[in-house]
TIRO-2110 file (N, C-alpha, C; in Angstrom, 1 decimal):
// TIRO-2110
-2.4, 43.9, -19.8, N, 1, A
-3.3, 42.7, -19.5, CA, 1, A
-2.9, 42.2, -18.1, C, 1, A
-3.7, 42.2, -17.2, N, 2, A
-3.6, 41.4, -15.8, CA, 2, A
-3.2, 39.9, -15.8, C, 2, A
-2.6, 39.5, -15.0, N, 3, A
-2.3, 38.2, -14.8, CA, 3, A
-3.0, 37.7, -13.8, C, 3, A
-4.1, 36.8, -13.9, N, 4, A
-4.7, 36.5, -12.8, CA, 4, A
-3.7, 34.8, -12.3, C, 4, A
-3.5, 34.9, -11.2, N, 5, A
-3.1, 33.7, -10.6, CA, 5, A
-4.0, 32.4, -9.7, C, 5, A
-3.6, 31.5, -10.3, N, 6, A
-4.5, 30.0, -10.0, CA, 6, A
-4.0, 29.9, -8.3, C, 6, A
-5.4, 30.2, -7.4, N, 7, A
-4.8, 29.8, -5.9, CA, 7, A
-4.7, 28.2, -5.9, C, 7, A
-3.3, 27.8, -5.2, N, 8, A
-3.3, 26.6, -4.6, CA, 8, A
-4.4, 26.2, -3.4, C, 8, A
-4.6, 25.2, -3.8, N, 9, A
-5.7, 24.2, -2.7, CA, 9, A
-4.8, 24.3, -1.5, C, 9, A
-5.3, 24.6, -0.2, N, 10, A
-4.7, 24.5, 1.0, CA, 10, A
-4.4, 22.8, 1.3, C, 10, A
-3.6, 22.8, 2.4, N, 11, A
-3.7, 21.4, 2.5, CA, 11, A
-4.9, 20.9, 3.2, C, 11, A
-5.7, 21.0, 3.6, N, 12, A
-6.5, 21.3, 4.8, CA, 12, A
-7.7, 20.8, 3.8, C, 12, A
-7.6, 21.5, 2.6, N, 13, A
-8.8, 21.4, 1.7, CA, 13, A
-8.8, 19.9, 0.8, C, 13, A
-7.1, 19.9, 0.7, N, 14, A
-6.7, 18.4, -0.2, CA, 14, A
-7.0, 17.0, 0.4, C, 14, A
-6.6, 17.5, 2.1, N, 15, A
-7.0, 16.1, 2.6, CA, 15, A
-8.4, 16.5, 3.1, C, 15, A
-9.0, 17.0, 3.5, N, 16, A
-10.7, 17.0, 3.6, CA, 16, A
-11.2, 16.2, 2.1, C, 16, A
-10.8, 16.8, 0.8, N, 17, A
-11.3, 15.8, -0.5, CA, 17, A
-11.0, 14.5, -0.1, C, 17, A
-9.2, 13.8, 0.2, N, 18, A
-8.8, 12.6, 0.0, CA, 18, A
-10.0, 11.9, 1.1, C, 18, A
-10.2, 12.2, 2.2, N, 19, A
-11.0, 11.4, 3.7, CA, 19, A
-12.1, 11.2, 2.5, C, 19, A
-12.7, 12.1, 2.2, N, 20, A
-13.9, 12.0, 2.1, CA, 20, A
-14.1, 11.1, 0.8, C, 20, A
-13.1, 11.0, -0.5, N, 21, A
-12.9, 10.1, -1.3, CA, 21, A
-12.4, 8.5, -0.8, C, 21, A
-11.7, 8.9, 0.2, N, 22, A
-11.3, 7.3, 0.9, CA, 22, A
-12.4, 6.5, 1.6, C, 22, A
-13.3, 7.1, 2.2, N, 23, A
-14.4, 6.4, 3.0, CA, 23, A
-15.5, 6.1, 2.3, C, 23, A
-15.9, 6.9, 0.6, N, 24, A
-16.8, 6.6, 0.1, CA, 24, A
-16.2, 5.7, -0.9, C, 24, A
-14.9, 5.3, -1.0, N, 25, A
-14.4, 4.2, -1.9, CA, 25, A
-14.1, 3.0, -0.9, C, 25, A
-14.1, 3.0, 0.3, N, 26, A
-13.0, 1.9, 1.3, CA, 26, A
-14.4, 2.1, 2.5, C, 26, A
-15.4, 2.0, 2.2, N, 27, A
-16.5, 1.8, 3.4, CA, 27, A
-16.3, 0.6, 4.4, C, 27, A
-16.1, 1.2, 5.3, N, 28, A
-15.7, 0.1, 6.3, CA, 28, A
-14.6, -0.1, 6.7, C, 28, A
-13.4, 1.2, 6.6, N, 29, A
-12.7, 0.8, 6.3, CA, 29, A
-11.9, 2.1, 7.3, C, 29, A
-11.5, 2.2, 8.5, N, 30, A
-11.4, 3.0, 9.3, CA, 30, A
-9.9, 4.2, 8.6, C, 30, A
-10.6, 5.2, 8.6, N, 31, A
-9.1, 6.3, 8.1, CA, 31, A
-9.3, 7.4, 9.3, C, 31, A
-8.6, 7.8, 9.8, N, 32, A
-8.8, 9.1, 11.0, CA, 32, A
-7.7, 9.9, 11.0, C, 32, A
-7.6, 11.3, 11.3, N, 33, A
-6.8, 12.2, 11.5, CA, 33, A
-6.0, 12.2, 12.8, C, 33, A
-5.0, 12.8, 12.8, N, 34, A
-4.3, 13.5, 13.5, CA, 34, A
-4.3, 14.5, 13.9, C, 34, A
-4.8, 15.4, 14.9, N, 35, A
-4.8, 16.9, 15.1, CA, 35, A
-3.7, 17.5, 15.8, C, 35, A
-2.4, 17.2, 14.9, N, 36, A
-1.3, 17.9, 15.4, CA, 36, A
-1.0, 19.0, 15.2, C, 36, A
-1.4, 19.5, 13.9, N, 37, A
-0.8, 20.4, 13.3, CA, 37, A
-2.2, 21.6, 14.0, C, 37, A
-1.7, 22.8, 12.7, N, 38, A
-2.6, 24.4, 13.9, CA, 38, A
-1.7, 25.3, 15.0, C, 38, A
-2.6, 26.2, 15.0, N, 39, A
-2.2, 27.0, 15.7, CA, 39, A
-2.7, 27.3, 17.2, C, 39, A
-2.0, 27.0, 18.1, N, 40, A
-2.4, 27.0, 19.5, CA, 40, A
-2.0, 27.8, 20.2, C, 40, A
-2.5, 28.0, 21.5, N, 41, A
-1.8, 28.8, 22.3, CA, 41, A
-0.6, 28.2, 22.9, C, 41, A
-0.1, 28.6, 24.0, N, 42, A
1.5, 27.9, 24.3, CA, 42, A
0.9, 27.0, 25.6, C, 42, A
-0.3, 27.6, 26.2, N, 43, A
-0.7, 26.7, 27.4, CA, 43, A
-1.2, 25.5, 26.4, C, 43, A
-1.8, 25.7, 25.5, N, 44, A
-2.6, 24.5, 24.8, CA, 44, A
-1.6, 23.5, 23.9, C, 44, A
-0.4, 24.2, 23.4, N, 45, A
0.5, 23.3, 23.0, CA, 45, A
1.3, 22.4, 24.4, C, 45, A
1.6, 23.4, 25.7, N, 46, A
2.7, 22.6, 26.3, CA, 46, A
0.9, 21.1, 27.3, C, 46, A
0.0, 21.5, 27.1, N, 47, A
-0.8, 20.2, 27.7, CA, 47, A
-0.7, 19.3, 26.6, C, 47, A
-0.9, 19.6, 25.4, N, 48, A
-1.0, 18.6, 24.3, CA, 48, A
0.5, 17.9, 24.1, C, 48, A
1.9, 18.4, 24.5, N, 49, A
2.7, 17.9, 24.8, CA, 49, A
3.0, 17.0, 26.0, C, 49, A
2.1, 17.3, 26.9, N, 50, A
2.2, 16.8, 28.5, CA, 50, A
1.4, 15.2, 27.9, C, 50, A
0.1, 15.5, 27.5, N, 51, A
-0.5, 14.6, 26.9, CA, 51, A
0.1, 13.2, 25.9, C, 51, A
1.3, 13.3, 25.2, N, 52, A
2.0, 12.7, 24.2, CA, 52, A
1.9, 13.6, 22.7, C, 52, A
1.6, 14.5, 22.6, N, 53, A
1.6, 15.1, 21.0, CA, 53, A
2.9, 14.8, 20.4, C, 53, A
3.2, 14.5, 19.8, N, 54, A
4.6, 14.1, 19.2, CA, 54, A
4.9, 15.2, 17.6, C, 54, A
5.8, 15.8, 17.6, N, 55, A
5.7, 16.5, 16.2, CA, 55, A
6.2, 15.4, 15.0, C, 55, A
5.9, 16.2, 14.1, N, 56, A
5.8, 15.3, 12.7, CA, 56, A
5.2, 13.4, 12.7, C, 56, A
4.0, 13.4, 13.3, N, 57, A
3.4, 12.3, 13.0, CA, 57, A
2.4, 12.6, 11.5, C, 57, A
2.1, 11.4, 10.9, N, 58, A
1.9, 11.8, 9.7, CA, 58, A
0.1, 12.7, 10.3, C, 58, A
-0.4, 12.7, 9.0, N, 59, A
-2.1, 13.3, 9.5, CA, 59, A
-2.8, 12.4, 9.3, C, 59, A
-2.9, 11.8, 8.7, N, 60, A
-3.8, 10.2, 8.6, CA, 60, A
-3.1, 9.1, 8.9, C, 60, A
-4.1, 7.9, 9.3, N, 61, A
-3.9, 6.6, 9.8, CA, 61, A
-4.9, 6.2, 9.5, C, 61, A
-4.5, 4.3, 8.9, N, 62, A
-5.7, 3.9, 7.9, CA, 62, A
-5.0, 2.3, 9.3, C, 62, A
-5.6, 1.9, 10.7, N, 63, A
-4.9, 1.1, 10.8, CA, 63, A
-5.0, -0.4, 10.7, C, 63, A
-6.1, -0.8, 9.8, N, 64, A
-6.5, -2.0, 8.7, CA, 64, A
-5.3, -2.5, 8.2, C, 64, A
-5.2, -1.3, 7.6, N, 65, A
-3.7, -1.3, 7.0, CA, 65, A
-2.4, -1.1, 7.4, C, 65, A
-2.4, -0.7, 8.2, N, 66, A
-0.8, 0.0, 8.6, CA, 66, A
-0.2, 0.9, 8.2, C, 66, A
-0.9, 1.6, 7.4, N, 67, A
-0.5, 2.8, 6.9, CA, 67, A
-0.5, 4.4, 7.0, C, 67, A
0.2, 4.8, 6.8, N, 68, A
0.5, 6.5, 7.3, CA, 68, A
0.3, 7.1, 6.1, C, 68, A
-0.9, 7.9, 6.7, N, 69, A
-0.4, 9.3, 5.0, CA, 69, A
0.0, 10.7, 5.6, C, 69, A
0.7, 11.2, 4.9, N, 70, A
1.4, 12.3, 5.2, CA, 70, A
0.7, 13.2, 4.0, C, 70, A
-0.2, 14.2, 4.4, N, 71, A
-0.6, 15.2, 3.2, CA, 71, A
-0.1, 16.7, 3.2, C, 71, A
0.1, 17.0, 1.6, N, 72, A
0.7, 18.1, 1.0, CA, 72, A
0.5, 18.9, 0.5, C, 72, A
0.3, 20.2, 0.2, N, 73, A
0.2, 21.5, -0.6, CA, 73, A
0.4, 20.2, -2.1, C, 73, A
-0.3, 20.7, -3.5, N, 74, A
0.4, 20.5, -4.7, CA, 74, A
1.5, 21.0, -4.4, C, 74, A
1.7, 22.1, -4.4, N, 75, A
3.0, 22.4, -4.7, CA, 75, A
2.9, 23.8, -3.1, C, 75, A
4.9, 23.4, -3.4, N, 76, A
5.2, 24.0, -2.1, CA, 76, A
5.2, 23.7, -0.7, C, 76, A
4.1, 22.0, -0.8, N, 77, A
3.8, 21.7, 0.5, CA, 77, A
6.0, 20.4, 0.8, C, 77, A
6.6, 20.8, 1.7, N, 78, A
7.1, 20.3, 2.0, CA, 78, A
7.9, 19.1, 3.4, C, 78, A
8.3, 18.1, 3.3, N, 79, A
7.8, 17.4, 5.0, CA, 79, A
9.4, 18.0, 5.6, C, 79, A
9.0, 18.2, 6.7, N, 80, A
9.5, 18.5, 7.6, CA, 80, A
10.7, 17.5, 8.1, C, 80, A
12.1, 18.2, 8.8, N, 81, A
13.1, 17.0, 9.5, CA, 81, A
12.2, 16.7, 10.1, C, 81, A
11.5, 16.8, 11.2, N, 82, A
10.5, 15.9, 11.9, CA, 82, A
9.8, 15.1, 11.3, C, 82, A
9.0, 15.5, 10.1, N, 83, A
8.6, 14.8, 9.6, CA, 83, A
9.1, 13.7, 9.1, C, 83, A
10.4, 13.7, 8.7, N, 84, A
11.4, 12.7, 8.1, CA, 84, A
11.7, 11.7, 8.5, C, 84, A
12.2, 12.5, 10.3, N, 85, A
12.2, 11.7, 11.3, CA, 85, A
11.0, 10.4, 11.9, C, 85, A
10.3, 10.9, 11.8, N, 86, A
9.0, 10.5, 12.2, CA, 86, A
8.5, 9.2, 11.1, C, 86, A
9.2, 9.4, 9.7, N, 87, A
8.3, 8.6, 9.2, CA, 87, A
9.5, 7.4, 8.9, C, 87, A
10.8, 7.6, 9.0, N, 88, A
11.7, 7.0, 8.7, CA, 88, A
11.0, 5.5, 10.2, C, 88, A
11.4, 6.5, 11.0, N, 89, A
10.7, 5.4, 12.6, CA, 89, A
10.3, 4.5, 12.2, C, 89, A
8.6, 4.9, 11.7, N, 90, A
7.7, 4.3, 11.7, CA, 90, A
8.0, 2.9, 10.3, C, 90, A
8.9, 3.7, 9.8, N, 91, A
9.0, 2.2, 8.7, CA, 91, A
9.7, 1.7, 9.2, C, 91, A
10.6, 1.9, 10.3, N, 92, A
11.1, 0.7, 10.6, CA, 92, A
10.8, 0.0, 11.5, C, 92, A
9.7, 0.3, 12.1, N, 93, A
9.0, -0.9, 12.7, CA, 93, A
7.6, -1.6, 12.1, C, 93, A
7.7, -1.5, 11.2, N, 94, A
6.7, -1.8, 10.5, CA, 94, A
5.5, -1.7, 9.2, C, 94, A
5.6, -0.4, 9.9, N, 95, A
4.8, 0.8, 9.0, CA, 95, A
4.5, 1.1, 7.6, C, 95, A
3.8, 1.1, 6.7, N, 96, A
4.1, 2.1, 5.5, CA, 96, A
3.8, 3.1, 5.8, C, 96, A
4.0, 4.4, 5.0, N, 97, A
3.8, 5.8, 5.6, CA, 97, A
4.1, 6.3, 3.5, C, 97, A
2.5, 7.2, 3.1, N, 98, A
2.7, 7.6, 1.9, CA, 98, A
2.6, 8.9, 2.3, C, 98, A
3.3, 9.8, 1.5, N, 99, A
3.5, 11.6, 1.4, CA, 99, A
2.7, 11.7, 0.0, C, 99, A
1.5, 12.3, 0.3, N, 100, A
0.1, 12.7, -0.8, CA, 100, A
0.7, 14.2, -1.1, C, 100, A
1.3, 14.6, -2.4, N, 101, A
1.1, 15.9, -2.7, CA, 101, A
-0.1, 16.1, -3.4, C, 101, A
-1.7, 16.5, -2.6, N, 102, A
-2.5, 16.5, -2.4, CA, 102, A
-3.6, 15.7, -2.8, C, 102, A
-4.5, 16.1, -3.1, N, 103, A
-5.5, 14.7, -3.3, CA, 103, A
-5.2, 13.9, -4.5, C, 103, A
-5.3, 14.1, -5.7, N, 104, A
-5.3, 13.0, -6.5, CA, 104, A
-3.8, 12.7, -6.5, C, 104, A
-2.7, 12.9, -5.9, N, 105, A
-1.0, 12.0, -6.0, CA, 105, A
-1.7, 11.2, -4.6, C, 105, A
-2.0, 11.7, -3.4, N, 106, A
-2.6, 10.9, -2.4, CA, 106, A
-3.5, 9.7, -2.9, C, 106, A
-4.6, 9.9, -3.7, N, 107, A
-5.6, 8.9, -4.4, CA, 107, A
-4.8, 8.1, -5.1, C, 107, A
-3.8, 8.2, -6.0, N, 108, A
-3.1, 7.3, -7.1, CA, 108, A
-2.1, 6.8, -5.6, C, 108, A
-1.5, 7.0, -5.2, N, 109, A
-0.7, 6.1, -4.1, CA, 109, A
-1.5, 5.1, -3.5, C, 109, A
-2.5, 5.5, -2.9, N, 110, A
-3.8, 4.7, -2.5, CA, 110, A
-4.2, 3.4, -3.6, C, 110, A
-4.5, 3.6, -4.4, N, 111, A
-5.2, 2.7, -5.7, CA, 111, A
-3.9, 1.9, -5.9, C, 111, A
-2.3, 2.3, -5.9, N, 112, A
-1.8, 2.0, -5.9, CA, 112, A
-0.5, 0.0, -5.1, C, 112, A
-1.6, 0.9, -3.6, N, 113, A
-0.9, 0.6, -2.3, CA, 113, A
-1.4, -1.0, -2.3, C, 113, A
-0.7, -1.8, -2.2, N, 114, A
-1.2, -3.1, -1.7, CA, 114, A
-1.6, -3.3, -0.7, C, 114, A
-2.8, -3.8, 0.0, N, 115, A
-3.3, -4.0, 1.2, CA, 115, A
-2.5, -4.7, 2.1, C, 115, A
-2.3, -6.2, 1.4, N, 116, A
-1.7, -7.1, 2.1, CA, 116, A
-0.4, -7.4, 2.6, C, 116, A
0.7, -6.4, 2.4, N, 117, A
2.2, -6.0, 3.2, CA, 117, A
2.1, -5.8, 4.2, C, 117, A
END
């Protein structure tokens, strides 16, 4: 008997669901990406570094709120020392910053999240 295997959701595909769940739940309510991540060429990475690209910034920014989401593979997706680095920063000046292992742990952090901190 064959074993067919369940593909994991890309991350790509988890946060395209979460955006598009957050803006039809939170209308009005600004969420935007980050296009850090991908594959570039080395001329197009070292301008987008000349530029300010910074590694490990989260992928979303909700800045109503002040909050960072960092999105994940279900499983397997893991954050980066940069990314560690990156998010440790940002709370300490202020910031929340949530890590979505993909859409619905991202949604339940959300529903979760107090606005007013």
């Amino acid at each position: 008997m064959a074993t067919i295997k369940k593909k994991i959701p890309s991350e790509h595909y988890e946060q395209a669901l979460f955006v598009q769940w957050f803006r039809r739940t939170y209308p009005g309510v600004l969420i935007h990406s980050i296009p850090n991540g991908g594959h570039r060429s080395k001329s197009t990475a070292a301008a987008l570094k000349v530029e300010g690209t910074v590694a490990g910034i989260p992928d979303l920014f909700i800045p109503a709120w002040k909050l960072w989401v960092e999105m994940k593979c279900t499983k397997g997706g893991v954050v980066s020392p940069d990314q560690k680095n990156i998010i440790a920063y940002l709370e300490s000046v202020g910031y929340q910053v949530i890590v979505g292992k993909g859409f619905l742990h991202a949604k339940e952090q959300i529903e979760q999240f107090d606005i007013k901190k």
